[in-house]
C-alpha positions as CSV (number, residue, x, y, z in Angstrom):
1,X,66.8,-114.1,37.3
2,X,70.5,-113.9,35.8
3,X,70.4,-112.3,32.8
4,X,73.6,-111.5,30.1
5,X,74.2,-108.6,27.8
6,X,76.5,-107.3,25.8
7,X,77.9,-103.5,26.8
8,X,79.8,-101.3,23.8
9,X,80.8,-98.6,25.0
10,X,82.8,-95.7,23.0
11,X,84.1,-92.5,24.1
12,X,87.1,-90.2,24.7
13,X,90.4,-91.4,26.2
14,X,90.7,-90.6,29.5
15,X,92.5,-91.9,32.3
16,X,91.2,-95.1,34.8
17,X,88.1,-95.6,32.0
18,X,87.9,-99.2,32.9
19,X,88.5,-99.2,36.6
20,X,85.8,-97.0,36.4
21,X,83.2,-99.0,34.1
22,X,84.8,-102.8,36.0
23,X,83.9,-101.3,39.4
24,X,80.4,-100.3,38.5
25,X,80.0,-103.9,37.6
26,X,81.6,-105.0,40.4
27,X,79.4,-103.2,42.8
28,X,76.5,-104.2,41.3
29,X,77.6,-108.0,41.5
30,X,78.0,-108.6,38.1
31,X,80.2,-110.8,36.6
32,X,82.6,-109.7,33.4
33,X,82.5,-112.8,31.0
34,X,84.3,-111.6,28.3
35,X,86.1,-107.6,27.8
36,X,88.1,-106.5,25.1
37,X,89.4,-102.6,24.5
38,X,91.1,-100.5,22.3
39,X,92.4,-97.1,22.4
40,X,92.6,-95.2,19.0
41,X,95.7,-92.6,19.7
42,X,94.7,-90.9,16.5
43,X,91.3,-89.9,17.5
44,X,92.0,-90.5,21.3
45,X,88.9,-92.9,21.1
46,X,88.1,-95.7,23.3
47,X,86.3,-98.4,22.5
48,X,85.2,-101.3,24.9
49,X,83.2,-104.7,24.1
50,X,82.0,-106.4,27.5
51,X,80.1,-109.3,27.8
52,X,78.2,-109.5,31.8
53,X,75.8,-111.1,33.6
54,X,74.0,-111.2,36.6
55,X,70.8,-109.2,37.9
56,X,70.4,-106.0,36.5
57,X,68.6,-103.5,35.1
58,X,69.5,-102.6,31.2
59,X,67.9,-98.9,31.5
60,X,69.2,-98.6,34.8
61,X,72.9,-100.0,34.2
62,X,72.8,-97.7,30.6
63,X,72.2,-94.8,33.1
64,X,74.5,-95.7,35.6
65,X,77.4,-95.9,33.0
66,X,76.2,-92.5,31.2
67,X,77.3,-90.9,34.4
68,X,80.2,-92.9,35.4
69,X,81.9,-91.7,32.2
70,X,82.8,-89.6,30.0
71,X,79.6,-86.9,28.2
72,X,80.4,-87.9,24.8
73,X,80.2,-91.9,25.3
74,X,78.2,-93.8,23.8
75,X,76.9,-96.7,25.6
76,X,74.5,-99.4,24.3
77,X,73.2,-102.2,26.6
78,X,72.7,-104.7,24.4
79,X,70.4,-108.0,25.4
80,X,71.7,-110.8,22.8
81,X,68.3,-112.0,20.5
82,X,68.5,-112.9,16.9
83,X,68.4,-109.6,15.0
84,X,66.5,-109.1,11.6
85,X,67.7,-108.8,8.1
86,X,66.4,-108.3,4.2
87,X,68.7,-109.6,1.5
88,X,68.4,-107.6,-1.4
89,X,69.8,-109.4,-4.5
90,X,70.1,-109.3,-8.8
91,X,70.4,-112.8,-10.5
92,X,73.8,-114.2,-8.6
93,X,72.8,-117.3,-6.3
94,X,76.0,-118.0,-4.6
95,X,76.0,-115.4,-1.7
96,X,72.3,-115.4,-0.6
97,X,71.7,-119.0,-1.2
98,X,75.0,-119.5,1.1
99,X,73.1,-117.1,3.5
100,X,69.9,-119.6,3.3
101,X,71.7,-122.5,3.9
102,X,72.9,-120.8,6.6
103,X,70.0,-119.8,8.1
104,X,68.3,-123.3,7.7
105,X,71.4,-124.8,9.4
106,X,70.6,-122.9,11.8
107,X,74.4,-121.2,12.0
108,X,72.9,-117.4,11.4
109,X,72.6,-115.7,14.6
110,X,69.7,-113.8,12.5
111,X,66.2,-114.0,11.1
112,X,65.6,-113.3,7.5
113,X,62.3,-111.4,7.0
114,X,62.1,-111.2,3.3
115,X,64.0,-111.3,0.5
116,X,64.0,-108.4,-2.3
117,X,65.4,-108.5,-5.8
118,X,65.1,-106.9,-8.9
119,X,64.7,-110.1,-10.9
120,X,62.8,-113.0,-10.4
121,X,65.6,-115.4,-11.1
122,X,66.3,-116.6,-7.3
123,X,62.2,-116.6,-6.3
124,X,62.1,-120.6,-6.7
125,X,65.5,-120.8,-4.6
126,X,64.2,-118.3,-1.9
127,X,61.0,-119.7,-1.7
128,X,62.0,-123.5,-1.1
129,X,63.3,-122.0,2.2
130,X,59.7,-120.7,3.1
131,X,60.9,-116.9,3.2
132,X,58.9,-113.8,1.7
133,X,60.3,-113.2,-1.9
134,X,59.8,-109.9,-3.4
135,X,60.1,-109.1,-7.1
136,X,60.3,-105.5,-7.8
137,X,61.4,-104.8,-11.4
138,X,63.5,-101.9,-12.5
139,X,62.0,-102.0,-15.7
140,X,60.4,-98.8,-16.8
141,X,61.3,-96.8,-13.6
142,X,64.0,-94.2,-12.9
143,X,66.4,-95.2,-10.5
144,X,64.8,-93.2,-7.5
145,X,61.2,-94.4,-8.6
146,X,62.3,-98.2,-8.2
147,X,64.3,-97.1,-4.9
148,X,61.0,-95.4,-3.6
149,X,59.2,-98.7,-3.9
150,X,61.8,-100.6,-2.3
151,X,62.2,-97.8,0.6
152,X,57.9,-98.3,0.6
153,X,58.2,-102.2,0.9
154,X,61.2,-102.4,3.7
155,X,59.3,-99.3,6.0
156,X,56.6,-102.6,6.5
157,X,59.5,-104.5,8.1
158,X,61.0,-104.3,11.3
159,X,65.1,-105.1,10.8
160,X,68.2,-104.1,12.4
161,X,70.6,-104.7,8.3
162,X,69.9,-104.5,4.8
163,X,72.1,-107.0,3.5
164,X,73.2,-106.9,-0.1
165,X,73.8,-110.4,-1.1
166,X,75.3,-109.3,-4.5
167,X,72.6,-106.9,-5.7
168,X,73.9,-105.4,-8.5
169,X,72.4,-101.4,-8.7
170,X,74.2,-98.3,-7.6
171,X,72.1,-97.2,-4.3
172,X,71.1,-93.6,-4.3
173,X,72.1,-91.6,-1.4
174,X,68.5,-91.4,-1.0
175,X,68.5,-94.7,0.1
176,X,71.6,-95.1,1.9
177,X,70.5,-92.0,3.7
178,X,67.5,-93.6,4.8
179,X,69.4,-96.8,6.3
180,X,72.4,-94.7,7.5
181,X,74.7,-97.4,9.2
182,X,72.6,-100.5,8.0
183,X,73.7,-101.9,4.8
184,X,75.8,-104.4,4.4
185,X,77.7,-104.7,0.8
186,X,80.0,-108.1,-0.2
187,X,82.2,-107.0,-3.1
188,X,84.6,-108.7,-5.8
189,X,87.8,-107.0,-4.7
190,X,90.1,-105.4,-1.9
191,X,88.5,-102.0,-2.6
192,X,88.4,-100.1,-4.7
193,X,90.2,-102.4,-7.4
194,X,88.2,-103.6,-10.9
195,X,84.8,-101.6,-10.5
196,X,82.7,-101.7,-12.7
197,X,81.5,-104.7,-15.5
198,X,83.0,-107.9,-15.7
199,X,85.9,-107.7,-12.7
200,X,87.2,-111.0,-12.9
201,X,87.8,-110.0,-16.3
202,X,89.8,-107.3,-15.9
203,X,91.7,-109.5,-13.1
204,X,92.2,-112.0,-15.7
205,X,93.6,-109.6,-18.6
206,X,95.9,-107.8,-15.7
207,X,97.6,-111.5,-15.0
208,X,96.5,-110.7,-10.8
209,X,98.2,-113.7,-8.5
210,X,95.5,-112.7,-5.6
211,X,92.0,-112.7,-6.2
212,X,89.4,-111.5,-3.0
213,X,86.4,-110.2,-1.2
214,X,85.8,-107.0,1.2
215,X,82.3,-106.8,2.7
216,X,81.5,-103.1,4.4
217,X,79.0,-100.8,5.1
218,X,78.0,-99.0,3.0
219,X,78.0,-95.1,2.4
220,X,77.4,-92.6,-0.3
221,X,81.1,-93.3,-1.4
222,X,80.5,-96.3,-3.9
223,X,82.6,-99.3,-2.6
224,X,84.8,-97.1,0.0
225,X,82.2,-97.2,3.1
226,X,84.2,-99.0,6.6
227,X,85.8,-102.3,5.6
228,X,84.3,-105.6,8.1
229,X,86.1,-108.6,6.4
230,X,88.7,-109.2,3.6
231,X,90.1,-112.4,2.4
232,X,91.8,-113.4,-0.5
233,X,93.2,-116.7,-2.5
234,X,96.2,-116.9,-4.9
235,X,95.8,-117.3,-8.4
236,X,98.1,-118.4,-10.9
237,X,98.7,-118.2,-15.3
238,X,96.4,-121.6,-15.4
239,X,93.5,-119.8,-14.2
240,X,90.9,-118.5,-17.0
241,X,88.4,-115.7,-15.8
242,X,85.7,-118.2,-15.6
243,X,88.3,-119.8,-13.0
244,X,89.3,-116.6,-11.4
245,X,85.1,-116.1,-11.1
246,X,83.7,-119.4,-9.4
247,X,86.9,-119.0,-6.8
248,X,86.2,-115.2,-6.2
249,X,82.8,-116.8,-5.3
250,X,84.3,-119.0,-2.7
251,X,85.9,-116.2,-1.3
252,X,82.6,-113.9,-1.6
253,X,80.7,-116.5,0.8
254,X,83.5,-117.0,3.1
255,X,84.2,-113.1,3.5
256,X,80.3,-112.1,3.7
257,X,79.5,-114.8,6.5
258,X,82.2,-113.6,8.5
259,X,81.2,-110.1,8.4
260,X,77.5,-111.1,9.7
261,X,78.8,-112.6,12.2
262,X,80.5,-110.2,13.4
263,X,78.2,-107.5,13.1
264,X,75.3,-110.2,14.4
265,X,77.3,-110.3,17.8
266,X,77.8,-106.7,18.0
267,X,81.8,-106.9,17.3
268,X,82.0,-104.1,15.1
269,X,82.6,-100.6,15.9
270,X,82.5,-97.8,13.0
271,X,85.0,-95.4,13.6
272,X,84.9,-92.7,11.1
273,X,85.5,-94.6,7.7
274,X,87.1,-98.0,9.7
275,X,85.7,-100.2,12.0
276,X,87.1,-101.7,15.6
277,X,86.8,-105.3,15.4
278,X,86.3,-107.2,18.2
Protein backbone atom coordinates (compact mmCIF):
# COMPACT_ATOMS: atom_id res chain seq x y z
CA UNK A 1 0.00 0.00 0.00
CA UNK A 2 1.34 3.61 -0.97
CA UNK A 3 1.66 5.59 1.82
CA UNK A 4 2.76 9.64 2.17
CA UNK A 5 4.73 11.42 4.84
CA UNK A 6 6.16 14.32 5.53
CA UNK A 7 10.36 14.24 6.10
CA UNK A 8 11.97 17.50 8.15
CA UNK A 9 15.11 17.11 8.23
CA UNK A 10 17.75 19.66 9.92
CA UNK A 11 21.36 19.48 10.29
CA UNK A 12 24.84 20.98 9.41
CA UNK A 13 25.70 22.39 6.07
CA UNK A 14 27.57 20.17 4.15
CA UNK A 15 28.15 19.62 0.68
CA UNK A 16 25.77 17.23 -1.81
CA UNK A 17 23.10 17.10 1.42
CA UNK A 18 20.23 16.61 -1.05
CA UNK A 19 21.73 14.49 -3.66
CA UNK A 20 22.34 12.45 -0.87
CA UNK A 21 18.80 12.47 0.95
CA UNK A 22 16.85 12.61 -3.17
CA UNK A 23 18.91 9.44 -4.07
CA UNK A 24 17.90 7.55 -0.97
CA UNK A 25 14.37 8.19 -2.09
CA UNK A 26 15.14 7.47 -5.38
CA UNK A 27 16.45 4.10 -4.68
CA UNK A 28 13.83 3.10 -2.68
CA UNK A 29 11.24 4.17 -5.39
CA UNK A 30 9.75 6.85 -3.78
CA UNK A 31 8.40 9.65 -5.28
CA UNK A 32 9.27 13.51 -4.00
CA UNK A 33 5.89 15.40 -4.01
CA UNK A 34 6.75 18.51 -2.71
CA UNK A 35 10.79 19.72 -1.33
CA UNK A 36 11.67 22.98 -0.08
CA UNK A 37 15.28 23.85 1.63
CA UNK A 38 17.07 26.43 3.19
CA UNK A 39 20.56 26.96 4.30
CA UNK A 40 21.07 29.32 7.35
CA UNK A 41 24.85 30.85 6.52
CA UNK A 42 24.81 32.16 10.04
CA UNK A 43 24.52 29.00 11.84
CA UNK A 44 25.59 26.88 8.67
CA UNK A 45 22.13 25.02 9.23
CA UNK A 46 20.17 23.20 6.84
CA UNK A 47 16.78 22.75 6.92
CA UNK A 48 14.65 20.53 4.47
CA UNK A 49 10.71 20.01 4.22
CA UNK A 50 9.90 16.97 1.86
CA UNK A 51 6.72 15.64 1.17
CA UNK A 52 7.00 11.55 -0.40
CA UNK A 53 5.26 8.63 -1.06
CA UNK A 54 5.31 5.36 -2.01
CA UNK A 55 6.10 2.00 0.02
CA UNK A 56 8.13 2.39 2.83
CA UNK A 57 8.98 1.84 6.11
CA UNK A 58 8.91 5.13 8.47
CA UNK A 59 11.34 3.39 11.19
CA UNK A 60 13.27 2.05 8.52
CA UNK A 61 13.55 5.21 6.09
CA UNK A 62 14.19 7.38 9.66
CA UNK A 63 17.22 4.92 9.99
CA UNK A 64 18.30 4.98 6.66
CA UNK A 65 18.48 8.79 6.52
CA UNK A 66 20.22 8.88 10.14
CA UNK A 67 23.16 7.29 8.39
CA UNK A 68 23.06 8.82 5.04
CA UNK A 69 23.71 12.23 6.80
CA UNK A 70 25.18 14.18 8.84
CA UNK A 71 25.46 12.93 13.24
CA UNK A 72 23.87 15.99 14.36
CA UNK A 73 20.55 15.82 12.01
CA UNK A 74 17.64 15.59 13.06
CA UNK A 75 15.19 13.74 11.17
CA UNK A 76 11.42 13.20 11.81
CA UNK A 77 9.30 10.99 9.59
CA UNK A 78 6.25 12.32 9.93
CA UNK A 79 2.83 10.33 8.82
CA UNK A 80 0.15 13.33 8.24
CA UNK A 81 -3.06 12.67 10.93
CA UNK A 82 -4.88 15.40 12.59
CA UNK A 83 -2.74 16.37 15.67
CA UNK A 84 -4.30 17.34 19.14
CA UNK A 85 -4.63 20.58 20.85
CA UNK A 86 -6.05 22.36 24.36
CA UNK A 87 -7.06 26.02 24.05
CA UNK A 88 -6.47 27.64 27.17
CA UNK A 89 -8.34 31.01 27.37
CA UNK A 90 -9.53 34.20 29.94
CA UNK A 91 -12.93 35.88 29.01
CA UNK A 92 -12.07 37.15 25.18
CA UNK A 93 -14.28 35.12 22.61
CA UNK A 94 -12.92 36.26 19.35
CA UNK A 95 -9.84 33.96 18.93
CA UNK A 96 -11.06 30.57 20.34
CA UNK A 97 -14.48 30.93 19.09
CA UNK A 98 -12.73 31.69 15.47
CA UNK A 99 -10.75 28.47 16.34
CA UNK A 100 -14.35 26.54 16.95
CA UNK A 101 -15.78 27.64 14.01
CA UNK A 102 -12.98 26.51 12.49
CA UNK A 103 -12.89 23.30 13.67
CA UNK A 104 -16.69 22.62 13.03
CA UNK A 105 -16.09 23.76 9.42
CA UNK A 106 -14.02 21.40 9.39
CA UNK A 107 -10.88 23.71 8.04
CA UNK A 108 -8.59 22.79 11.29
CA UNK A 109 -6.21 20.14 10.31
CA UNK A 110 -6.54 19.47 14.29
CA UNK A 111 -8.70 17.90 16.98
CA UNK A 112 -9.52 19.99 19.99
CA UNK A 113 -9.53 17.82 23.21
CA UNK A 114 -10.69 20.27 25.71
CA UNK A 115 -10.85 23.57 26.34
CA UNK A 116 -9.28 25.25 29.71
CA UNK A 117 -9.93 28.73 31.16
CA UNK A 118 -9.75 30.55 34.09
CA UNK A 119 -13.26 31.94 33.82
CA UNK A 120 -16.33 30.48 33.14
CA UNK A 121 -17.36 33.19 30.70
CA UNK A 122 -16.84 31.14 27.21
CA UNK A 123 -18.33 27.53 28.88
CA UNK A 124 -21.85 28.13 27.03
CA UNK A 125 -19.90 29.05 23.72
CA UNK A 126 -17.42 26.01 24.03
CA UNK A 127 -19.95 23.73 25.00
CA UNK A 128 -22.42 24.40 21.99
CA UNK A 129 -19.63 22.86 20.03
CA UNK A 130 -19.77 19.59 22.16
CA UNK A 131 -16.03 19.95 23.43
CA UNK A 132 -14.77 19.34 27.23
CA UNK A 133 -14.79 22.77 28.95
CA UNK A 134 -12.73 23.21 31.96
CA UNK A 135 -13.21 25.87 34.57
CA UNK A 136 -10.31 26.21 36.80
CA UNK A 137 -10.42 29.48 38.90
CA UNK A 138 -7.43 31.41 39.94
CA UNK A 139 -9.16 32.68 42.79
CA UNK A 140 -7.54 32.00 46.05
CA UNK A 141 -4.46 30.16 44.60
CA UNK A 142 -0.84 31.36 44.03
CA UNK A 143 0.11 31.43 40.64
CA UNK A 144 2.09 28.07 40.72
CA UNK A 145 -0.87 26.41 42.80
CA UNK A 146 -3.42 27.19 39.90
CA UNK A 147 -0.58 26.22 37.24
CA UNK A 148 -0.12 22.81 39.22
CA UNK A 149 -3.77 22.07 38.55
CA UNK A 150 -3.78 22.95 35.16
CA UNK A 151 -0.21 20.97 34.55
CA UNK A 152 -2.51 17.96 36.72
CA UNK A 153 -5.60 18.36 34.24
CA UNK A 154 -3.57 18.55 30.66
CA UNK A 155 -1.05 15.22 31.95
CA UNK A 156 -4.76 13.31 31.37
CA UNK A 157 -4.60 14.44 27.78
CA UNK A 158 -2.74 13.24 24.97
CA UNK A 159 -1.76 16.52 22.61
CA UNK A 160 0.94 17.50 20.36
CA UNK A 161 0.15 22.15 21.28
CA UNK A 162 -1.17 24.06 23.98
CA UNK A 163 -2.72 26.83 22.29
CA UNK A 164 -3.37 30.08 23.99
CA UNK A 165 -6.36 31.53 22.36
CA UNK A 166 -5.92 34.82 24.33
CA UNK A 167 -5.42 33.59 27.90
CA UNK A 168 -4.51 36.31 29.72
CA UNK A 169 -1.87 35.04 32.82
CA UNK A 170 1.85 35.25 32.78
CA UNK A 171 2.97 31.33 32.52
CA UNK A 172 5.51 30.25 34.95
CA UNK A 173 8.56 28.80 33.61
CA UNK A 174 7.38 25.93 35.46
CA UNK A 175 4.90 25.47 33.02
CA UNK A 176 6.54 26.43 29.98
CA UNK A 177 9.22 24.14 31.10
CA UNK A 178 6.90 21.36 31.22
CA UNK A 179 5.52 21.95 27.45
CA UNK A 180 9.06 23.11 26.17
CA UNK A 181 8.30 23.79 22.35
CA UNK A 182 4.41 23.36 22.68
CA UNK A 183 2.64 26.53 23.34
CA UNK A 184 1.39 28.50 21.03
CA UNK A 185 0.71 32.48 22.08
CA UNK A 186 -1.43 35.09 19.65
CA UNK A 187 -0.51 38.52 20.83
CA UNK A 188 -1.81 42.29 20.27
CA UNK A 189 1.35 43.61 18.69
CA UNK A 190 4.67 43.17 16.55
CA UNK A 191 6.53 42.16 19.67
CA UNK A 192 7.39 43.39 22.07
CA UNK A 193 5.41 46.81 21.51
CA UNK A 194 2.39 47.93 24.19
CA UNK A 195 2.76 45.12 26.96
CA UNK A 196 1.05 45.12 29.50
CA UNK A 197 -2.96 46.57 30.28
CA UNK A 198 -5.01 48.04 27.85
CA UNK A 199 -2.63 48.01 24.49
CA UNK A 200 -4.92 49.31 22.12
CA UNK A 201 -4.95 52.06 24.43
CA UNK A 202 -1.68 52.87 24.53
CA UNK A 203 -1.76 52.51 20.59
CA UNK A 204 -4.46 54.97 20.58
CA UNK A 205 -2.81 57.69 22.97
CA UNK A 206 0.62 57.21 20.74
CA UNK A 207 -1.48 58.16 17.38
CA UNK A 208 0.06 54.44 15.77
CA UNK A 209 -0.94 54.29 11.73
CA UNK A 210 -0.36 50.25 11.91
CA UNK A 211 -2.09 48.18 14.27
CA UNK A 212 -1.10 44.02 14.35
CA UNK A 213 -0.71 40.51 15.57
CA UNK A 214 2.41 38.13 16.11
CA UNK A 215 1.61 34.53 17.23
CA UNK A 216 4.91 32.44 18.56
CA UNK A 217 5.98 29.94 20.78
CA UNK A 218 6.37 30.54 23.62
CA UNK A 219 9.45 30.64 26.08
CA UNK A 220 10.43 31.88 29.46
CA UNK A 221 11.07 35.32 27.63
CA UNK A 222 7.47 36.89 28.02
CA UNK A 223 6.28 37.82 24.38
CA UNK A 224 9.96 37.29 22.74
CA UNK A 225 9.77 33.34 22.15
CA UNK A 226 10.27 32.44 17.88
CA UNK A 227 7.90 34.56 15.80
CA UNK A 228 5.23 32.03 13.32
CA UNK A 229 2.92 34.79 11.78
CA UNK A 230 2.67 38.65 11.79
CA UNK A 231 0.18 40.84 10.07
CA UNK A 232 -0.93 44.15 10.41
CA UNK A 233 -3.71 46.85 9.11
CA UNK A 234 -3.34 50.66 8.85
CA UNK A 235 -5.06 52.83 11.11
CA UNK A 236 -5.80 56.33 10.82
CA UNK A 237 -6.72 59.83 13.33
CA UNK A 238 -10.61 58.62 12.93
CA UNK A 239 -10.02 55.49 14.76
CA UNK A 240 -10.93 55.52 18.66
CA UNK A 241 -9.32 52.67 20.75
CA UNK A 242 -12.47 50.85 20.83
CA UNK A 243 -11.89 50.94 16.85
CA UNK A 244 -8.26 50.26 16.99
CA UNK A 245 -9.49 47.07 19.39
CA UNK A 246 -12.35 45.22 17.38
CA UNK A 247 -9.78 45.64 14.12
CA UNK A 248 -6.68 44.27 16.17
CA UNK A 249 -9.20 41.44 16.68
CA UNK A 250 -9.55 40.87 12.95
CA UNK A 251 -6.04 40.78 12.68
CA UNK A 252 -5.67 38.45 15.94
CA UNK A 253 -7.87 35.65 14.11
CA UNK A 254 -6.31 36.02 10.82
CA UNK A 255 -2.57 35.90 12.24
CA UNK A 256 -3.42 32.88 14.84
CA UNK A 257 -5.09 30.65 12.13
CA UNK A 258 -2.24 31.01 9.95
CA UNK A 259 0.21 30.06 12.42
CA UNK A 260 -1.80 26.64 13.16
CA UNK A 261 -1.76 25.96 10.04
CA UNK A 262 1.43 26.04 9.59
CA UNK A 263 2.64 24.42 12.46
CA UNK A 264 -0.52 21.74 11.89
CA UNK A 265 1.39 20.71 8.51
CA UNK A 266 4.73 20.63 10.07
CA UNK A 267 6.04 23.94 8.20
CA UNK A 268 7.76 25.41 10.98
CA UNK A 269 11.18 24.88 11.97
CA UNK A 270 12.64 26.61 15.39
CA UNK A 271 15.90 27.79 14.89
CA UNK A 272 17.37 29.18 17.94
CA UNK A 273 14.87 32.12 18.80
CA UNK A 274 13.35 32.21 14.82
CA UNK A 275 11.67 29.85 12.92
CA UNK A 276 12.16 28.43 9.07
CA UNK A 277 8.93 28.69 7.46
CA UNK A 278 8.08 26.53 4.89
Amino acid sequence: MSLKARILIDCNDDKGLVYKISKLFFDKDLNIEDNQEFVDVETNRFFMRTVISGKFDPEILESELLVALPNDANIKVIMPKRKKIVLMATKESHALGDILIRHQDDELDAEIVAVVANHNTLEELVRRFDIPFFHISADEMSREEHEGVIIDLLNEFEFDYVVLAKYMRILTPNFVTHFTGKIINIHHSFLPAFIGANPYKQAFHRGVKIIGATAHFVTNDLDEGPIISQDVIPVNHRFDWTDMQRAGRDVEKIVLSRALDLVLTDRVFVNGNKTIIF
